[in-house]
C-alpha positions as CSV (number, residue, x, y, z in Angstrom):
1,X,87.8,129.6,146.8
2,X,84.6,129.6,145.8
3,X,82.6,132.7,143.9
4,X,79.4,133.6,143.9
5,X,79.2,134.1,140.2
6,X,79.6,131.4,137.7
7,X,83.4,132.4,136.8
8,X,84.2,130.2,140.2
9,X,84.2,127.7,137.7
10,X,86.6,128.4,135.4
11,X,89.0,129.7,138.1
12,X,92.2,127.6,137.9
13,X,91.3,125.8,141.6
14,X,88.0,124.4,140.2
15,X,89.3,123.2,136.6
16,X,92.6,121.5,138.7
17,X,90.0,119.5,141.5
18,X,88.3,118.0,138.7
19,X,91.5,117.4,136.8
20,X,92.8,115.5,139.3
21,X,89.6,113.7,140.3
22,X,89.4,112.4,136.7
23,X,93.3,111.5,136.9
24,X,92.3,109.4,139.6
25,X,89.7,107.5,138.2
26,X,91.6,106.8,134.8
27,X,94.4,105.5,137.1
28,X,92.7,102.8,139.0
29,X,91.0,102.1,135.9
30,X,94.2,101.2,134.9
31,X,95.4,99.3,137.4
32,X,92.2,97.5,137.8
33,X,92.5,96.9,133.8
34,X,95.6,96.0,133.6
35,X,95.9,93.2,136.7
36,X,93.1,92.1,134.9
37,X,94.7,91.3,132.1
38,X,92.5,93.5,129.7
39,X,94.9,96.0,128.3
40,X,96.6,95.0,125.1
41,X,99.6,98.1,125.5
42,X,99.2,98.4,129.5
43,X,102.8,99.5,129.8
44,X,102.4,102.6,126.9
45,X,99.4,104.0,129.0
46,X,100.9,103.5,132.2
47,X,103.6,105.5,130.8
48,X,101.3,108.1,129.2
49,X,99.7,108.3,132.4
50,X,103.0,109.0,134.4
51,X,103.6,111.6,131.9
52,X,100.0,113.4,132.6
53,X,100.7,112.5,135.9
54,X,103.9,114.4,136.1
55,X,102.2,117.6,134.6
56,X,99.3,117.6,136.3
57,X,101.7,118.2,139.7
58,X,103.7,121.3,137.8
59,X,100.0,122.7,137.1
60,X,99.3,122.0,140.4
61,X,102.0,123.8,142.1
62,X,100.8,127.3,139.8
63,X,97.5,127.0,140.9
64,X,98.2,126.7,144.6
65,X,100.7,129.3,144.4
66,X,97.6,131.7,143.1
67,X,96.5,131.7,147.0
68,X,94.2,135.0,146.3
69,X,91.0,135.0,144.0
70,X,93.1,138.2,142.3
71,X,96.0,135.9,141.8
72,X,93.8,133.0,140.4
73,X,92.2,135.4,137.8
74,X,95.7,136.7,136.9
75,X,96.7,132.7,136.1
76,X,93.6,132.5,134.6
77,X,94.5,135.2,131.5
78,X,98.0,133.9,131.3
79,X,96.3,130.9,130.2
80,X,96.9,128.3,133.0
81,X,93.1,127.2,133.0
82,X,93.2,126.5,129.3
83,X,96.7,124.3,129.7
84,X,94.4,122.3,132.8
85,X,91.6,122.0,129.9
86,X,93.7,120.7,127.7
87,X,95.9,118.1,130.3
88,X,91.8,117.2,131.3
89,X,91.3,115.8,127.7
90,X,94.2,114.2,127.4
91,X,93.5,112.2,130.5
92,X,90.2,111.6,129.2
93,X,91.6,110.4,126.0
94,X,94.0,107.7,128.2
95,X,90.5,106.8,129.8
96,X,88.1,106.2,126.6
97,X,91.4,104.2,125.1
98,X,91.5,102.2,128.6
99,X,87.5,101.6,128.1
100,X,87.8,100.6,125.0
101,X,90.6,98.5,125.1
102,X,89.0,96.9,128.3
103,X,85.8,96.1,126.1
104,X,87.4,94.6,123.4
105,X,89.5,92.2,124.8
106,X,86.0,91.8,127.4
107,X,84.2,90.8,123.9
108,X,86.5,88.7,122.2
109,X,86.7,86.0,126.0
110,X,83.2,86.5,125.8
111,X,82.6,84.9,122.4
112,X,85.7,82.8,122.9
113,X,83.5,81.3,125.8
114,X,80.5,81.5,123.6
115,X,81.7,79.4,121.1
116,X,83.1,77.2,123.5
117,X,79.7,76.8,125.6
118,X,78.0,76.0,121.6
119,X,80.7,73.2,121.3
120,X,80.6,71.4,124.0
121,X,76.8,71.4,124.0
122,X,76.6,70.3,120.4
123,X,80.0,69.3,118.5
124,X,78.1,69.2,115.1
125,X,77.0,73.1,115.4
126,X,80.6,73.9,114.1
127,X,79.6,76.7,111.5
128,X,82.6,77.4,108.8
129,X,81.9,80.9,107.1
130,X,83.5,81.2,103.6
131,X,85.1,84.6,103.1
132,X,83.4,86.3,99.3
133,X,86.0,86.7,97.1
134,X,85.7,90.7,95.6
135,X,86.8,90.0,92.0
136,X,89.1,92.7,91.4
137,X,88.5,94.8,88.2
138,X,90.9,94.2,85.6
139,X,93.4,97.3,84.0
140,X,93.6,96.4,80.5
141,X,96.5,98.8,78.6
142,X,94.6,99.0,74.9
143,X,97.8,97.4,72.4
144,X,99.0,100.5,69.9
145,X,97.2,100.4,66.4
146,X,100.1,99.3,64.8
147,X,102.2,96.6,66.2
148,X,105.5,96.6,64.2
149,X,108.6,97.6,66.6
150,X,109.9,101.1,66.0
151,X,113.5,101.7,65.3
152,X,115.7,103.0,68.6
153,X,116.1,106.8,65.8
154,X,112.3,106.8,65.8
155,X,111.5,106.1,69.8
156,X,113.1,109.8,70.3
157,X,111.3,111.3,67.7
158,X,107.9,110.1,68.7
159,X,105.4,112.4,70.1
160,X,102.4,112.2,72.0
161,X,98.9,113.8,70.4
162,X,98.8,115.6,67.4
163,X,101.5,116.5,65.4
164,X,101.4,120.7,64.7
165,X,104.0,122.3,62.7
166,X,105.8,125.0,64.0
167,X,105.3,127.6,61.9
168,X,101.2,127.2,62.5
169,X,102.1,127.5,66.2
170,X,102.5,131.4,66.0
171,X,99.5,131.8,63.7
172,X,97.2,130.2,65.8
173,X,98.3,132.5,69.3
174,X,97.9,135.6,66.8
175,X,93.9,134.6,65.8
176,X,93.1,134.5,69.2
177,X,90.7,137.1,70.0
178,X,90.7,139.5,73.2
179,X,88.3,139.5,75.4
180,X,86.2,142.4,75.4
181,X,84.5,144.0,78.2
182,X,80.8,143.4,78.0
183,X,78.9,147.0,77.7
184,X,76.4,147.9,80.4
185,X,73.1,148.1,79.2
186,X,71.8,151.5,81.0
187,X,68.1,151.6,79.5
């Protein structure tokens, strides 16, 4: 069902194709990936995967059912091309993590076999790297000015800051001044 305008391509039909052309790709990936050996959580994707895999089919079976390009248009506003945008970068997402779990486990046999290849060329080229120690800063708690023990009576009655007596209290919220609205100078 293909339009001559550029909406074609944001018709349900179009967006599922290359949903399920991308699906297919990220699933031999994993396959390929994971008989290989390259996947450190090969059984969490494969299960992810299953799971997109499962959707994909139920988006499937609304788009098909949308035989007219009337009917695809009216799935289209209810929102079913936005749900196979979403599902599409999810299944990306499942592919970049296959990649990069494929690369890294790729990179650390490959300088595994590096090191290896150094070694038995040239036992003596072993190289030990020492690790820098950060020093850490110290917390020093300053010691009170005066270091005789108070009483367990005067542990209650200790306060913290300055000591204001209560009948200065009221005085002091009385002085405070308004604030005044500053006059408009009109000249």
């Amino acid at each position: 069902m293909s339009g001559s305008s550029g909406y074609d391509k944001l018709l349900p039909e179009t967006r599922l194709s290359l949903l399920e052309k991308s699906l297919k790709q990220t699933d031999s990936l994993l396959h390929s990936a994971s008989e290989e050996g390259l996947l450190i959580d090969a059984p969490r994707l494969q299960l992810k995967l299953s799971e997109l895999t499962i959707h994909v089919d139920r988006l499937a079976v609304r788009t098909h059912r949308a035989a007219t390009l009337y009917q695809q248009c009216g799935e289209m506003a209810k929102g079913l091309t936005c749900k196979i945008l979403s599902t599409h970068n999810q299944v990306r997402l499942v592919l970049a993590e296959i990649a990069s779990q494929r690369l890294a486990t790729t990179e650390r046999r490959s300088n595994g076999q590096a090191v290896r290849n150094v070694l038995s060329a040239n036992p003596a080229a072993i190289v030990v790297r020492h690790s820098r120690e950060v020093p850490t800063p110290s917390v020093s708690i300053p010691a009170p000015s005066s270091t005789r023990q108070a009483s367990g009576a005067d542990v209650n009655n200790q306060r913290m800051g300055p000591v204001v007596p209560r009948n200065v209290i009221p005085t002091l919220m009385s002085t405070r001044r308004q604030r005044q609205p500053l006059a408009m100078n009109t000249s």
